[in-house]
C-alpha positions as CSV (number, residue, x, y, z in Angstrom):
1,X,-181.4,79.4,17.6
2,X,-179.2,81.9,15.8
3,X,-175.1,80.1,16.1
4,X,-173.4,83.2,18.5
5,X,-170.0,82.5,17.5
6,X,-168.5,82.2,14.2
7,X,-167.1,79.2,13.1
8,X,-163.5,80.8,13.0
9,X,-163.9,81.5,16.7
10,X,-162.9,77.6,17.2
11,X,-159.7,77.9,15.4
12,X,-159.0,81.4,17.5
13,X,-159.8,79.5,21.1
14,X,-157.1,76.6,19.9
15,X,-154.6,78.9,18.9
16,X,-154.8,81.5,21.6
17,X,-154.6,78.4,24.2
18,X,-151.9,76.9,22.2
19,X,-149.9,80.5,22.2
20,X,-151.1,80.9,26.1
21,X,-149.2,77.4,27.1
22,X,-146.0,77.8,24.7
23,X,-145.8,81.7,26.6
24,X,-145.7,80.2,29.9
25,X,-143.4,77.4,29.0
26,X,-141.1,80.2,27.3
27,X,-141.3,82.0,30.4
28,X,-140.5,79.4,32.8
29,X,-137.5,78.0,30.3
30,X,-136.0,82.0,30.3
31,X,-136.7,82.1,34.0
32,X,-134.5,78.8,34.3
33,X,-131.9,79.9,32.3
34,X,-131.5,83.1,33.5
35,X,-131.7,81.9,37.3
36,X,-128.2,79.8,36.0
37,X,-126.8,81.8,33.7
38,X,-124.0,84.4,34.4
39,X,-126.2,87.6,34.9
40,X,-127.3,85.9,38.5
41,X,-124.5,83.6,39.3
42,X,-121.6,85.8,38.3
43,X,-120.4,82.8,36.5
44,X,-117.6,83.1,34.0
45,X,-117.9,86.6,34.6
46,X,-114.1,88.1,35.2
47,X,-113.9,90.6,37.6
48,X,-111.8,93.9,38.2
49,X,-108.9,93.0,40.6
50,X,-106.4,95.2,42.3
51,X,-103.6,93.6,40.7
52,X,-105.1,91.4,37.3
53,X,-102.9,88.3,38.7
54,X,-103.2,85.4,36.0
55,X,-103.4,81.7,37.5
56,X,-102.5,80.9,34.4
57,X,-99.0,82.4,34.0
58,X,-98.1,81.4,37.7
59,X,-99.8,77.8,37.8
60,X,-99.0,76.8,34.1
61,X,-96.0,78.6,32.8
62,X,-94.2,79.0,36.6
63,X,-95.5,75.5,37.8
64,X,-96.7,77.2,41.5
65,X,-98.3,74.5,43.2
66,X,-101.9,75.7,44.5
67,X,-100.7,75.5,48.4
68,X,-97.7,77.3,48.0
69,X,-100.2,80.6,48.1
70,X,-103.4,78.8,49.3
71,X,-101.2,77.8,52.6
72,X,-104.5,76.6,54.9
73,X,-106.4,74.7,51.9
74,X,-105.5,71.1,53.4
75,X,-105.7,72.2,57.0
76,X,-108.3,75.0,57.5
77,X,-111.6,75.5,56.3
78,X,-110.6,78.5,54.6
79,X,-108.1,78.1,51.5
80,X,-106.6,81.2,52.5
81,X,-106.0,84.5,50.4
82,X,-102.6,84.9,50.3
83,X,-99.8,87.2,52.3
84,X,-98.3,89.9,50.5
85,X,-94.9,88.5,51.6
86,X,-95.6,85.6,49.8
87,X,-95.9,87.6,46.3
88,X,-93.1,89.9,47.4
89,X,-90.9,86.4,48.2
90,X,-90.7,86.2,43.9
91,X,-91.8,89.9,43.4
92,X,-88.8,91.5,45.2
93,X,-86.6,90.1,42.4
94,X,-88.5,89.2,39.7
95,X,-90.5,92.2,38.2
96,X,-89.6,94.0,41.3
97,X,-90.2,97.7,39.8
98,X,-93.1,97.0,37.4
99,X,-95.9,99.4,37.9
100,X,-98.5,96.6,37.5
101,X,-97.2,95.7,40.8
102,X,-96.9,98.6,43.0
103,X,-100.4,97.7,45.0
104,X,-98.5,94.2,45.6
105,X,-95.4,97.0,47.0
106,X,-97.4,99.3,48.6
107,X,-99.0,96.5,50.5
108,X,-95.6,95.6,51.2
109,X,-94.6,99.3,52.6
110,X,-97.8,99.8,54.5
111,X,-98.5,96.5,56.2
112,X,-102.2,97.1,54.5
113,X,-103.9,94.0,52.9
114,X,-104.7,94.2,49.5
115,X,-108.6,94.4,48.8
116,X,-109.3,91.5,46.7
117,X,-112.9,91.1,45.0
118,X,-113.7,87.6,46.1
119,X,-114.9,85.2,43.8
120,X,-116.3,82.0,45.3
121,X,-118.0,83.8,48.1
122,X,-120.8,81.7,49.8
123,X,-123.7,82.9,51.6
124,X,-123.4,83.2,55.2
125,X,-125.7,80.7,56.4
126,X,-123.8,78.0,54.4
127,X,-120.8,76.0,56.1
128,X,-118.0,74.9,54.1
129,X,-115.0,73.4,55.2
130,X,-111.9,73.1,52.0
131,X,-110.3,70.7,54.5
132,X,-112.8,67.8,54.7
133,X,-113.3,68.2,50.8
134,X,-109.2,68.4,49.9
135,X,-108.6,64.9,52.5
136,X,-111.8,63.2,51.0
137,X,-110.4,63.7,47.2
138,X,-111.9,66.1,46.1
139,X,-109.7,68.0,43.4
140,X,-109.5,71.8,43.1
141,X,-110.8,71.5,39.3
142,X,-114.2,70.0,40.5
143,X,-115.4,72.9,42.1
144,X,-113.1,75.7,40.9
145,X,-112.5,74.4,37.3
146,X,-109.0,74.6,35.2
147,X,-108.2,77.6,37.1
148,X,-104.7,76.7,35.5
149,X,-105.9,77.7,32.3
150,X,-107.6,81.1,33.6
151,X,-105.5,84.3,32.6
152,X,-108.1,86.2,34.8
153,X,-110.2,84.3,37.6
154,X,-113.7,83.6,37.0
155,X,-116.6,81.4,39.1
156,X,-116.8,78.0,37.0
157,X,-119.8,76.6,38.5
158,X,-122.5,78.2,40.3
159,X,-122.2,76.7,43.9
160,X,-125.8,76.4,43.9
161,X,-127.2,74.1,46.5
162,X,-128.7,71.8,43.8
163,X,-125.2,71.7,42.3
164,X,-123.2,70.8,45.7
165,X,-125.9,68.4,46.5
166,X,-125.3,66.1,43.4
167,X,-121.8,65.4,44.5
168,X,-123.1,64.5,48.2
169,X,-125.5,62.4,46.9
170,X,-123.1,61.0,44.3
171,X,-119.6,60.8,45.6
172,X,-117.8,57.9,44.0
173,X,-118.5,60.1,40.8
174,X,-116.4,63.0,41.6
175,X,-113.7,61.5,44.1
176,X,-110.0,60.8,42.7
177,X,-106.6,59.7,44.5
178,X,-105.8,62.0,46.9
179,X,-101.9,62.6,45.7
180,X,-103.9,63.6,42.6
181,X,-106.1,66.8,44.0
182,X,-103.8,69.4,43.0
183,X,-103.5,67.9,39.7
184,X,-105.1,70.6,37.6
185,X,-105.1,68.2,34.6
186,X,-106.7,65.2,36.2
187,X,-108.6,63.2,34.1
188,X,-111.5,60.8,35.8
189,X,-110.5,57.0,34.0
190,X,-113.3,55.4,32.4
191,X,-113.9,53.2,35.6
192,X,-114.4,56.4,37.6
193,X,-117.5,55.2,39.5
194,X,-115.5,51.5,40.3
195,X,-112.5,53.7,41.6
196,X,-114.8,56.3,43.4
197,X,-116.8,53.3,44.7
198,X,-113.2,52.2,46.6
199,X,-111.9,55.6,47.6
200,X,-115.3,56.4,49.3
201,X,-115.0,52.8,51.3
202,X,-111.0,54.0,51.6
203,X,-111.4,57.5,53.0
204,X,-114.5,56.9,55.0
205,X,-117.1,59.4,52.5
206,X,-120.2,59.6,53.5
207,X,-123.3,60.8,51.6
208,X,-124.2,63.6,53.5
209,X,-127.0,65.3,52.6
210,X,-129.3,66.7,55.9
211,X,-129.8,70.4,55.7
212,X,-127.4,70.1,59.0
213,X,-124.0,69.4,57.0
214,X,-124.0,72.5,56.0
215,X,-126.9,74.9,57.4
216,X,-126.0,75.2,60.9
């Protein structure tokens, strides 16, 4: 019987299979990247503010301690996006006529909240509470990164459920002193897990993870 296929046709089948399976792995690896990369998430993305305030002028160069503006981080479970009074308590003297700072004025005048463009903005079926995280040890850099170094505010990390879960599951990893929380430039020692170990016994942490802690 007469051979249908040319002998070449074997080396076309392996490499079109071959080309077929490196595709979809290239597919799924750009799918993956893209699902965590900045077009999706937003992060390291800066974006347009009414005022461009600079965390790093004010924490850094002015030394402004995070709850000086973010009054209800320890107590609420909303950090709290500050009053315009509490601009206009360094703003009425300092820089007081600078255009870059009429909105911050006008606010003032008007009794009209400025419109910030929130950054961290969860979805509304997620729960979070900045309280139980500030009193557990958990420092502002963990999630919000060295916002201290950020002329303009960005997202750090993506605040994916995959990414808040790790910490749950993982506590003594992330954990530090608590008089160290607002310490922008916090640096976990090399015994970090043997610390974590005894400030999860000390503060009572627990490795929640049900779909409960934070779906509700």
């Amino acid at each position: 019987m007469a051979q249908l296929f040319h002998r070449s046709a074997n080396s076309i089948s392996k490499i079109s299979i071959a080309s077929a399976v490196l595709a979809a792995g290239g597919l799924i690896a750009f799918a993956y990247t893209m699902d965590r990369g900045s077009y999706i998430t937003d992060t390291r993305v800066v974006k347009e503010q009414p005022v461009p305030f600079s965390h790093k002028h004010h924490v850094s160069d002015d030394g402004i301690d995070c709850r000086y503006c973010h009054t209800s981080v320890e107590t609420s479970s909303f950090a709290g996006i500050p009053a315009t009074e509490i601009c206009m308590s360094c703003h009425s003297q300092i820089w007081a006529n600078a255009e870059i700072l009429e909105p911050v004025r006008a606010s003032f005048r008007t009794g009209e909240s400025i419109q910030w463009t929130r950054i961290h903005d969860l979805p509304d079926f997620v729960y979070f509470n900045h309280s139980i995280h500030i009193n557990k040890g958990v420092g502002c850099a963990t999630c919000h990164g060295r916002v201290d170094q950020m002329p303009l505010m960005y997202k750090e990390n993506t605040l994916y459920m995959n990414w808040c879960i790790n910490c749950h599951r993982n506590p003594e990893k992330y954990v530090r002193p608590r008089d160290q929380v607002f310490n922008m430039a916090y640096e976990a020692p090399a015994n970090q897990e043997e610390l974590g170990r005894k400030l999860v016994q000390e503060n009572h942490i627990q490795s929640l993870t049900d779909c409960y802690t934070c779906h509700r």
